[in-house]
C-alpha positions as CSV (number, residue, x, y, z in Angstrom):
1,X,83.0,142.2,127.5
2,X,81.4,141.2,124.3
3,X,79.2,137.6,124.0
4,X,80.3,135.4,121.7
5,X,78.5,133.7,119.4
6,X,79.1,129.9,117.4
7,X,81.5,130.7,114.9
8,X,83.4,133.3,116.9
9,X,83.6,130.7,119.8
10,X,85.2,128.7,117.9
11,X,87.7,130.7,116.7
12,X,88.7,132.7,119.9
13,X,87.4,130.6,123.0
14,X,88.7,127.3,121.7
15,X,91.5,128.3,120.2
16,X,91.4,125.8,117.7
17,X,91.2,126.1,113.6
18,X,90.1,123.7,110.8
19,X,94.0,122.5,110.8
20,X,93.6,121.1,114.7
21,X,90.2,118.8,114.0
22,X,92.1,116.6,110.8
23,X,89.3,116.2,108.2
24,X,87.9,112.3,108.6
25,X,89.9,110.3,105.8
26,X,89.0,108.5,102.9
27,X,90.6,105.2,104.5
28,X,88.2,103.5,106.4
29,X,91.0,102.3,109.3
30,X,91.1,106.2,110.6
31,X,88.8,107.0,113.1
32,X,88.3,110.1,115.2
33,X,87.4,110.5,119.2
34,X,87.2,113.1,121.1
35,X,86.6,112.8,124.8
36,X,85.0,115.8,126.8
37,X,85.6,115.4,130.5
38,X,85.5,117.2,133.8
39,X,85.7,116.2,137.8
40,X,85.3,116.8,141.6
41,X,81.9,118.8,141.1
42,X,81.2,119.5,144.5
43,X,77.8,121.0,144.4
44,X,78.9,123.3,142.3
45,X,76.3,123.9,140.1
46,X,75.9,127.6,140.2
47,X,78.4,130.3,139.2
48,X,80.5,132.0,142.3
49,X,80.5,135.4,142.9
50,X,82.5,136.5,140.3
51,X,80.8,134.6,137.5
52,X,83.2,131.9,137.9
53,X,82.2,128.4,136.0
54,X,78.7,126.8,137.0
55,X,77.1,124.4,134.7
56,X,74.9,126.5,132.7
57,X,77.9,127.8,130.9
58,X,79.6,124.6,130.7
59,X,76.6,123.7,129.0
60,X,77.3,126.4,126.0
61,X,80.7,125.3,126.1
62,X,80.2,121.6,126.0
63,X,77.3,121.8,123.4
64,X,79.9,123.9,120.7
65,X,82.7,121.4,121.3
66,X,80.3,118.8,121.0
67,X,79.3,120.4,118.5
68,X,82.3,120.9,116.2
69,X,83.7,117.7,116.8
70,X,80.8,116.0,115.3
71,X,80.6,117.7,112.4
72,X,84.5,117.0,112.3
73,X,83.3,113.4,112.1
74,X,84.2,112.4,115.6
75,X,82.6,110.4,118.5
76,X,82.3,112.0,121.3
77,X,82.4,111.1,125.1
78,X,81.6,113.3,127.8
79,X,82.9,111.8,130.7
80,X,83.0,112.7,134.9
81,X,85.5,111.3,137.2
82,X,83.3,112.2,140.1
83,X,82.7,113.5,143.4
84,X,79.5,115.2,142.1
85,X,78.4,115.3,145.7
86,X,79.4,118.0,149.0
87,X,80.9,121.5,149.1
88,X,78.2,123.8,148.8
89,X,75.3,124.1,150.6
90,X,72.6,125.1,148.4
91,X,73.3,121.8,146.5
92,X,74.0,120.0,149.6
93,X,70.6,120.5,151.3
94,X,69.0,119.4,148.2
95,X,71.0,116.0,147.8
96,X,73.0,117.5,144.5
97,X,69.9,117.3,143.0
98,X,70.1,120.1,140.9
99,X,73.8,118.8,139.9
100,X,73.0,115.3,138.6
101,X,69.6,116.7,136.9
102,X,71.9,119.4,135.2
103,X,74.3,116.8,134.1
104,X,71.9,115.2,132.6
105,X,70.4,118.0,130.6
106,X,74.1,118.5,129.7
107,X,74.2,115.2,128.5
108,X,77.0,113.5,130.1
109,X,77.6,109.8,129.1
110,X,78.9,108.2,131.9
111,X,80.6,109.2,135.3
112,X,82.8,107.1,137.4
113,X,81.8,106.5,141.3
114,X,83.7,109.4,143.7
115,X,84.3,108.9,147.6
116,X,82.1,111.7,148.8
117,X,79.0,109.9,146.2
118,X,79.2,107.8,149.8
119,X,78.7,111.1,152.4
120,X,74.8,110.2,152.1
121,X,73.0,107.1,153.0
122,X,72.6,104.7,149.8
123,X,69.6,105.2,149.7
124,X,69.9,109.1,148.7
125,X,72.6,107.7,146.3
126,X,69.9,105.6,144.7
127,X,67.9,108.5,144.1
128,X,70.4,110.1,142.4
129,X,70.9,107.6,140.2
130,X,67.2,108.2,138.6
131,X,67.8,111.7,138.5
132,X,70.1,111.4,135.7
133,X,70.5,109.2,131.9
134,X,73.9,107.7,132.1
135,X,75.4,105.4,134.5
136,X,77.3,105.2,137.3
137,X,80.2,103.1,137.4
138,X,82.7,101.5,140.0
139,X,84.0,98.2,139.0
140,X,85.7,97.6,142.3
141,X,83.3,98.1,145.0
142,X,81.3,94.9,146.1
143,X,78.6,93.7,148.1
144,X,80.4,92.0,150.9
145,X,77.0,90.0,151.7
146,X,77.1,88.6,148.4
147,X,80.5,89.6,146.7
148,X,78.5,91.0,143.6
149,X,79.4,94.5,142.1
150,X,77.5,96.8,144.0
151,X,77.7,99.0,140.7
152,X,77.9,98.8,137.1
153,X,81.4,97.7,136.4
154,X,81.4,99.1,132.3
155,X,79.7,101.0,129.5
156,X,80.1,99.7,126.3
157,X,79.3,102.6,123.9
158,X,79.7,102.3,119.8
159,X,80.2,105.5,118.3
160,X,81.2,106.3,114.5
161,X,81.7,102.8,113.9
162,X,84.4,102.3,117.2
163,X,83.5,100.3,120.2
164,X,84.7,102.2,123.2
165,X,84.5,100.7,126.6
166,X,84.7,102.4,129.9
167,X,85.7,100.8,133.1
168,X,85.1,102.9,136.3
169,X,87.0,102.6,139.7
170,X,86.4,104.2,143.1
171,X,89.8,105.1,145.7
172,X,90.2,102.7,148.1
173,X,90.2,105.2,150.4
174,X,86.7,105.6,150.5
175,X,86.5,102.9,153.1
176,X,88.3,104.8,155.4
177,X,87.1,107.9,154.3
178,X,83.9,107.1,153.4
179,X,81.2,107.4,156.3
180,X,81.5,103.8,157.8
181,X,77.5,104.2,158.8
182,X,76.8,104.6,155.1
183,X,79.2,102.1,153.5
184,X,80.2,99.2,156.2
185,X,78.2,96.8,153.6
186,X,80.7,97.8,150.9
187,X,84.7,96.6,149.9
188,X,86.5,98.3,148.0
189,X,88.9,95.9,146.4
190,X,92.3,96.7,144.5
191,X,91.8,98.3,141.0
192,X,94.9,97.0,139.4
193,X,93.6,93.4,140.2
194,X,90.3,94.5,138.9
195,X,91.0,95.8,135.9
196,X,93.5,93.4,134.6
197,X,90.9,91.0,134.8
198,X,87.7,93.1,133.6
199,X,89.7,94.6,130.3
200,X,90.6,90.6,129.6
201,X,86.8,89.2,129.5
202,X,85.8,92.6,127.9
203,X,88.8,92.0,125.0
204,X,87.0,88.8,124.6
205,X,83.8,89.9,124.6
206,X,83.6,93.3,122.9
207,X,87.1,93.4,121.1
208,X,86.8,97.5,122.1
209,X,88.8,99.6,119.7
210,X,89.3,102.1,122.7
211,X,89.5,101.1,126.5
212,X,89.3,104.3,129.4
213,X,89.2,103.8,132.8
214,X,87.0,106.6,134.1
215,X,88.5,107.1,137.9
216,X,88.2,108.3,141.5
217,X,91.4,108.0,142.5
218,X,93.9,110.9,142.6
219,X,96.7,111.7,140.0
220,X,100.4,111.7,142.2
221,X,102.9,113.0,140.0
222,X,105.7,109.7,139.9
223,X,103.2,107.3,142.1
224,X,104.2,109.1,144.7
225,X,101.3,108.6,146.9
226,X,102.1,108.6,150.3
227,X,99.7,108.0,152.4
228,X,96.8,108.1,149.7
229,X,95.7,105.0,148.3
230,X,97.2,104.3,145.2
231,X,96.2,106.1,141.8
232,X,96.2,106.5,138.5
233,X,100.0,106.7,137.9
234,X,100.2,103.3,139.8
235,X,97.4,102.0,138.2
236,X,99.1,103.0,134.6
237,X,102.1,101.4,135.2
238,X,101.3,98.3,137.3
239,X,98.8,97.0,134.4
240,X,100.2,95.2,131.2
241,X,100.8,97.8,128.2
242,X,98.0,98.4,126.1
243,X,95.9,97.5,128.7
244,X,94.5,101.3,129.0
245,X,94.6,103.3,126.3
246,X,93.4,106.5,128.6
247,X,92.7,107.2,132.2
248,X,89.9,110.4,132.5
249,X,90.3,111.0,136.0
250,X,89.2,112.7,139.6
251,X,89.6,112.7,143.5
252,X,93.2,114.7,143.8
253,X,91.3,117.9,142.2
254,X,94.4,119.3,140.1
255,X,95.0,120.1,136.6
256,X,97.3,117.5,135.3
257,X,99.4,119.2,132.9
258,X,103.5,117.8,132.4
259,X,106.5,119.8,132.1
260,X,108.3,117.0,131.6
261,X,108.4,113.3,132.1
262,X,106.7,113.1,135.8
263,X,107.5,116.6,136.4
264,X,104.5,118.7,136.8
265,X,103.8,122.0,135.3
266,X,103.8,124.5,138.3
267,X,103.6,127.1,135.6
268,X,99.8,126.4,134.5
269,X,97.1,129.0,134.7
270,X,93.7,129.0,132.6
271,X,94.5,129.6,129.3
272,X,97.8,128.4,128.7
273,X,98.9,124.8,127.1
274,X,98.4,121.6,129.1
275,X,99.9,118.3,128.5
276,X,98.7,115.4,129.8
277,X,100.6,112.9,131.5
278,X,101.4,109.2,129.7
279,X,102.7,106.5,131.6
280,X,102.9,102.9,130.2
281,X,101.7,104.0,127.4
282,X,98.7,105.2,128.6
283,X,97.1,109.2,128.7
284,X,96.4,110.4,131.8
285,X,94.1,113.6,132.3
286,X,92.3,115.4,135.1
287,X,90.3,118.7,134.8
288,X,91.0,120.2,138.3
289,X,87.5,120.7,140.0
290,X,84.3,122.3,140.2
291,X,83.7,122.5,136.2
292,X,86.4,125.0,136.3
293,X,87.5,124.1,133.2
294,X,86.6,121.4,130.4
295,X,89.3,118.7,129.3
296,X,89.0,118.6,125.7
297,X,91.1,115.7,124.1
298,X,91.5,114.9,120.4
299,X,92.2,111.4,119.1
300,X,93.0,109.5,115.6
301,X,92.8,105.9,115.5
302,X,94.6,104.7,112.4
303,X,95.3,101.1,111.6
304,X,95.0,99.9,115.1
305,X,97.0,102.9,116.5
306,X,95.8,105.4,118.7
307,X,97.2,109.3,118.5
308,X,96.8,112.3,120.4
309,X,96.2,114.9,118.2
310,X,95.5,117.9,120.7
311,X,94.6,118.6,124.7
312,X,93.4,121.6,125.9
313,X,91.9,122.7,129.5
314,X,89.2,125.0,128.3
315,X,88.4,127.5,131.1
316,X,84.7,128.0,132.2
317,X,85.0,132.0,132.6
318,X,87.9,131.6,135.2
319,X,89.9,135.1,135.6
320,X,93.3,135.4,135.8
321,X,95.6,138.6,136.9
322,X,97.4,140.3,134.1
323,X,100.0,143.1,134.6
324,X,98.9,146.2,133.4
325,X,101.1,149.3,132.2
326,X,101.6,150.9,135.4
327,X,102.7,147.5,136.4
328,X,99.8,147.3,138.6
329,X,98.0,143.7,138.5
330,X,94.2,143.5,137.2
331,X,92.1,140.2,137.3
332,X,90.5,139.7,133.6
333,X,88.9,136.9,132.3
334,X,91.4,134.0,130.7
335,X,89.2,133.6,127.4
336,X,86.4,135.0,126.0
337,X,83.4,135.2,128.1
338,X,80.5,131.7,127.8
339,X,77.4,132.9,128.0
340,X,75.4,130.7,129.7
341,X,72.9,128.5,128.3
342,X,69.8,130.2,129.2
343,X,67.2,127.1,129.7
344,X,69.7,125.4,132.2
345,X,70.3,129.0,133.7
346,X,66.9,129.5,134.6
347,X,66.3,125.7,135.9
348,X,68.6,125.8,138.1
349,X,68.0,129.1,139.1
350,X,65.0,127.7,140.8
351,X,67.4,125.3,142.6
352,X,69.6,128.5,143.6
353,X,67.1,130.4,145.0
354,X,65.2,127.6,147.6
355,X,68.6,126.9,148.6
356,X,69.7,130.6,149.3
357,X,66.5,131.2,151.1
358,X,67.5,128.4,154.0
359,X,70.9,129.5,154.2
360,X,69.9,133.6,154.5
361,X,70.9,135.5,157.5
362,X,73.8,136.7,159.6
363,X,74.8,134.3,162.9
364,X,77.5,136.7,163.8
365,X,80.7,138.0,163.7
366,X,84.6,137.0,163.6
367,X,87.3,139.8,163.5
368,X,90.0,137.6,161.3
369,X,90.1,134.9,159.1
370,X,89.5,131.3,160.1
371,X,91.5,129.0,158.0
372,X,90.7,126.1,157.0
373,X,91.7,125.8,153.1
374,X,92.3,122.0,152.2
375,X,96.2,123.2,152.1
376,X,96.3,123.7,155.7
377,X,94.2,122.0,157.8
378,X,96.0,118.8,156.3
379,X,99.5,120.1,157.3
380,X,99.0,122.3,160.3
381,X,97.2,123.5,163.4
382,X,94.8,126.3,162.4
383,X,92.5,128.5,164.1
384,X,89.2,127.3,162.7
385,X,89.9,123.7,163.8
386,X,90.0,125.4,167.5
387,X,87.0,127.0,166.9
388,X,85.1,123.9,165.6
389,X,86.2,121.7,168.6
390,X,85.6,124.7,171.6
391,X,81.8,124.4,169.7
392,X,82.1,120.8,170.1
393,X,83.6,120.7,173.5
394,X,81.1,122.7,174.5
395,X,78.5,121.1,173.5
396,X,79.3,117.7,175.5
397,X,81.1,120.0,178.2
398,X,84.9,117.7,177.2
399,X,88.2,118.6,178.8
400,X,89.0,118.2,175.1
401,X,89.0,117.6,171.5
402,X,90.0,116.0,168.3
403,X,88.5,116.4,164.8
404,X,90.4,115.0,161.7
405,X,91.6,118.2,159.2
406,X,89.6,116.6,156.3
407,X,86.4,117.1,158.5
408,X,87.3,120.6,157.6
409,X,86.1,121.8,154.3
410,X,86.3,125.5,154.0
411,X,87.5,129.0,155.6
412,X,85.2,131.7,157.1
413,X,86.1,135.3,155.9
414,X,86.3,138.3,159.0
415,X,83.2,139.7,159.0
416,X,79.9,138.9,159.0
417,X,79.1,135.1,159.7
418,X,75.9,133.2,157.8
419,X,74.2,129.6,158.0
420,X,75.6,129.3,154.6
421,X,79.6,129.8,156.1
422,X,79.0,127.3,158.4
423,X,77.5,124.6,156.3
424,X,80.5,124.5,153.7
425,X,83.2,124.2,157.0
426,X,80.4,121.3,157.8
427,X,78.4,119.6,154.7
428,X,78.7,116.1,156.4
429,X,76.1,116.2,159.3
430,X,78.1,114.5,161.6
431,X,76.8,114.3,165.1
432,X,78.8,115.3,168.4
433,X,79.7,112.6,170.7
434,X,82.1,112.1,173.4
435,X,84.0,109.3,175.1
436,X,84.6,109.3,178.5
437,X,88.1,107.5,178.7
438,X,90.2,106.0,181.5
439,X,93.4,107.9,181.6
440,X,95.4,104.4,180.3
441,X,93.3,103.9,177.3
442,X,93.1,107.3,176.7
443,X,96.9,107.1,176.4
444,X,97.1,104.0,174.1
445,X,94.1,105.9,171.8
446,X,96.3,109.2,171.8
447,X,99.5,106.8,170.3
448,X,97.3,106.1,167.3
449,X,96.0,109.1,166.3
450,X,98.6,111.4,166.9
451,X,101.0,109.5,164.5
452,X,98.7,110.2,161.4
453,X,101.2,112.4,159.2
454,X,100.3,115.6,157.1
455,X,99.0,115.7,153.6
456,X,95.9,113.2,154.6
457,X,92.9,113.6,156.2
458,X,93.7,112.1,158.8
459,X,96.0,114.5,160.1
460,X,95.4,115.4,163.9
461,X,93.4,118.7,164.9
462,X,93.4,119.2,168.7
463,X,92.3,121.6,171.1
464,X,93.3,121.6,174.6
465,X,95.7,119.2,174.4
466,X,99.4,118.9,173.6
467,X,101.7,115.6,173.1
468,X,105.4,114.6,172.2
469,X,106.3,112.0,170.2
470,X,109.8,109.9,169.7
471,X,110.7,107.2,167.9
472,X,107.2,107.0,166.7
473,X,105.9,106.6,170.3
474,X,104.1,108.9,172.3
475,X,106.3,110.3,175.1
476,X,104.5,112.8,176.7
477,X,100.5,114.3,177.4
478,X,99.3,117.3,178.8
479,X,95.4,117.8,179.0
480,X,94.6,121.3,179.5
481,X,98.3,122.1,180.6
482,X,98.1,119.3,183.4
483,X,100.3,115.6,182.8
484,X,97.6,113.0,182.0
485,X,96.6,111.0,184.9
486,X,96.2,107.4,183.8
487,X,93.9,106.9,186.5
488,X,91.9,110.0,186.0
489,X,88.3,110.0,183.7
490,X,88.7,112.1,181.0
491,X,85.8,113.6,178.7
492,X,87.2,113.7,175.0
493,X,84.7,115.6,172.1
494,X,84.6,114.2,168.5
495,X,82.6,113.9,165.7
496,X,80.4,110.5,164.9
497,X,82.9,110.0,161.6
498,X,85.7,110.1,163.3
499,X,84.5,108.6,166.4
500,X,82.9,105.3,163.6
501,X,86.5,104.6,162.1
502,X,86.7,107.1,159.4
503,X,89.9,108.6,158.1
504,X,91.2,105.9,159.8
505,X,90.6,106.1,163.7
506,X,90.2,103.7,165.8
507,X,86.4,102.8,166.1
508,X,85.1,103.6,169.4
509,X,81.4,103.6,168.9
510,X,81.0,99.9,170.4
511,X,83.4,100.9,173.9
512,X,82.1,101.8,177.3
513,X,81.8,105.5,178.1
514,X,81.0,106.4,174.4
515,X,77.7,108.8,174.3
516,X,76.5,110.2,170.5
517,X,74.2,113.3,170.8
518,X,71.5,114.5,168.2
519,X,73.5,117.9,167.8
520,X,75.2,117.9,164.3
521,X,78.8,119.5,164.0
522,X,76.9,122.5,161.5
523,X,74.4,123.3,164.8
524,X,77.6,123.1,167.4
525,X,79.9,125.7,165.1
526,X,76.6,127.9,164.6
527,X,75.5,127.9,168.2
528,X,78.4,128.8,169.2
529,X,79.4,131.8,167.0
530,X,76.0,133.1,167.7
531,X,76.3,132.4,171.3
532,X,80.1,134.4,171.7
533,X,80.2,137.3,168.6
534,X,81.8,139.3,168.3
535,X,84.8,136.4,168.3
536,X,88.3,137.5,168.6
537,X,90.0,135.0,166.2
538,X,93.7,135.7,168.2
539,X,92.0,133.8,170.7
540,X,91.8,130.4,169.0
541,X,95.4,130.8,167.2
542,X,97.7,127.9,167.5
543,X,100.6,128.0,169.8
């Protein structure tokens, strides 16, 4: 696999030639921008195990398109939709720190407010923020003690003569995902309202050539949202034309390349062409997750008119399978190989290793597969889910219990169990608690939380219980294979998010009979795969 250098990286990796970057014009009304953006981080600052992204190699990357662009005459923007924060726990145990400090050495420009920048206390947050050089911004989350933006609302940059300005907006989800401990002195008010206002006074004020709205908030192909807040399809549309002339965005963790008009291209793979969507006039672009790839967009602004001249997902060392001649399949690399920059390799290789070291060391053993991928746990009953709340039953000795799927963040592989398997199913913390319910309002509890659909967080994983629902009322309760007896105490387990309001529940933490313990949901899981290894996975499959 050879290394590339400048020139040839250029030429092969982004797939680009003098003809794609227009020279800059003699007419002083045509100006050039290219935006650089990527998303949904996830404390993935390091490489996986097959070499996979990491940001030392976005770095070489980033720095050539950069780079060429420049010398192309264009401004350039390097942009994150968010979610920097949770999902591995070498970053995780050191508050992203190494993430934010490698953005910064990256040099991104600005990065708009994700939901899970809210899975720490603010004041961890606030940290964060002097970790890096560019801001932060959310212009729809508020103080509600003061109703000030809790945030910057906008950056204002000027660039090759344009005045680009960049309003960020948070889901308003996170205040139901959100840990309610962490962000009760927060609202999170409606971005369309927000920003038809805010692009007004900064028309007046700044007369921007450009205006982005750098988002948290999901992409759903034809605003179909269900039961998600709304996104940036809604936002798009519901907004007067030229309002927006881009959206660079985050939270639903896809690429968003079009096959059509609000048809989405199943067909993508790294590597291939992306199109953005456009809605309302305005582009709209996400670059799937975890620095996987780099969006790379190519502007001309001529007499007042913007134009897309080219889009491209760049990969970040992502393989692909490729049929070979014996019509075998063989995973190769979908561009040339980055070499990674070496000065942010070896600084946050020091991040790497302290990390590693407190995750070392097998707990145990499973025999199968836990599941608990973000495309099951959201839809289904899985095995891991039973798993998590046995350990959590156990740990308050519960007849039974609930967990929300989004409290579930990754699978566990048969084999050999480590620290490090457990804290990316857990990266939240959460305590265990119970509640210790009369049968009736145990009942009335049930009818809420069993109605949450699929495809949200929200959705229901239980363990040792079993309902039936009709006509969107719950019919029927069994706990451990008895009928509920409304008169009857009943020990239910559940984690301290879901147990404070989040994903939606009903908040229980203020109620008689509700106990919160100092074991976290990482030390029940662990305990308890130590404790009964080797564990037979059949066990714990859903019926």
């Amino acid at each position: 696999m050879r290394i590339i250098i400048f020139f040839t990286f250029i030429l092969s990796v982004l797939g680009c030639t003098s003809s794609t970057l227009d020279p800059v014009s003699s007419n002083s009304s045509t100006e050039y921008l290219t935006i650089l953006h990527t998303n949904d981080n996830h404390g993935r600052f390091w490489h996986n195990e097959k070499g996979e992204y990491g940001m030392a190699a976005r770095k070489t990357l980033i720095d050539s398109l950069r780079n060429d662009a420049q010398k192309q005459g264009h401004a350039v923007l390097l942009l994150s939709g968010g979610d920097i924060n949770t999902g591995i726990p070498e970053s995780d145990l050191q508050k992203a720190e190494p993430d934010f400090k490698g953005m910064a050495l990256i040099g991104y420009d600005a990065m708009a407010l994700g939901n899970h920048e809210f899975d720490n206390p603010i004041a961890i947050l606030k940290q964060q923020q002097k970790w890096v050089n560019f801001p932060f911004l959310s212009a729809n989350i508020f103080e509600k003690s003061t109703g000030e933006h809790a945030f910057d609302s906008y950056k204002i940059f000027k660039k090759n003569g344009l005045t680009i300005a960049v309003i960020g907006l948070t889901t308003t989800d996170t205040a139901k995902i959100g840990n309610p401990q962490y962000i009760g002195h927060l609202e999170f008010k409606d971005p369309v309202e927000i920003t038809a206002a805010l692009a007004k006074k900064i028309k007046a004020q700044y007369n921007p050539d450009i205006t982005i709205a750098l988002t948290h908030m999901g992409h759903y192909i034809d605003a179909q949202f269900g039961i998600n807040a709304p996104g940036d399809v809604t936002l798009a549309r519901s907004l007067p034309a030229n309002t927006l002339d881009m959206i660079i965005g985050g939270h639903s963790q896809e690429p968003i390349c079009m096959a059509g008009k609000n048809v989405n291209d199943d067909n993508f793979k790294p590597g291939l062409a992306c199109k953005p969507d456009q809605q309302n006039g305005t582009y709209i672009m996400q670059a799937h997750e975890w620095g996987k790839y780099v969006g790379k967009a190519e502007f001309k602004l001529e007499n007042g008119e913007l134009t897309l001249l080219d889009y491209k997902l760049m990969p970040v060392n992502l393989y692909v399978d490729k049929v070979q001649a014996d019509g075998s399949t063989k995973a190769v690399l979908a561009n040339e190989y980055i070499k990674p920059d070496s000065k942010l390799e070896s600084f946050l290789a020091v991040y790497q290793a302290k990390g590693a070291k407190q995750i070392e060391g097998k707990i145990g053993d499973i025999d199968a597969r836990l599941e608990g991928d973000r495309n099951k746990v959201r839809y289904q009953q899985t095995n891991l889910a039973r798993v998590i709340i046995q350990a959590q039953m156990n740990t308050v000795g519960a007849d039974f219990g609930l967990i929300s799927g989004g409290g579930i963040r990754s699978s566990i592989e048969a084999g050999e169990v480590s620290y490090k398997d457990i804290l990316k199913v857990h990266p939240f913390k959460n305590r265990i608690t119970y509640m210790d319910w009369q049968g009736s309002d145990l009942w009335n509890y049930l009818n809420v939380v069993t109605a949450f659909p699929a495809d949200s967080g929200a959705y229901l994983q239980y363990h040792k219980l079993s309902f039936e629902r009709k006509n969107g009322q719950l019919i029927k309760v069994s706990i451990n294979g008895q009928p509920l007896d409304k008169n009857k105490i009943y020990r239910m387990s559940l984690n301290s998010y879901n147990a404070s309001g989040g994903d939606g529940y009903p908040t229980i933490t203020k109620l008689q009979g509700y106990v919160s313990t100092d074991e976290t949901d990482a030390q029940a899981l662990k305990n308890f795969i130590s404790q009964n290894s080797p564990i037979k996975v059949t066990e714990y499959s859903p019926k």
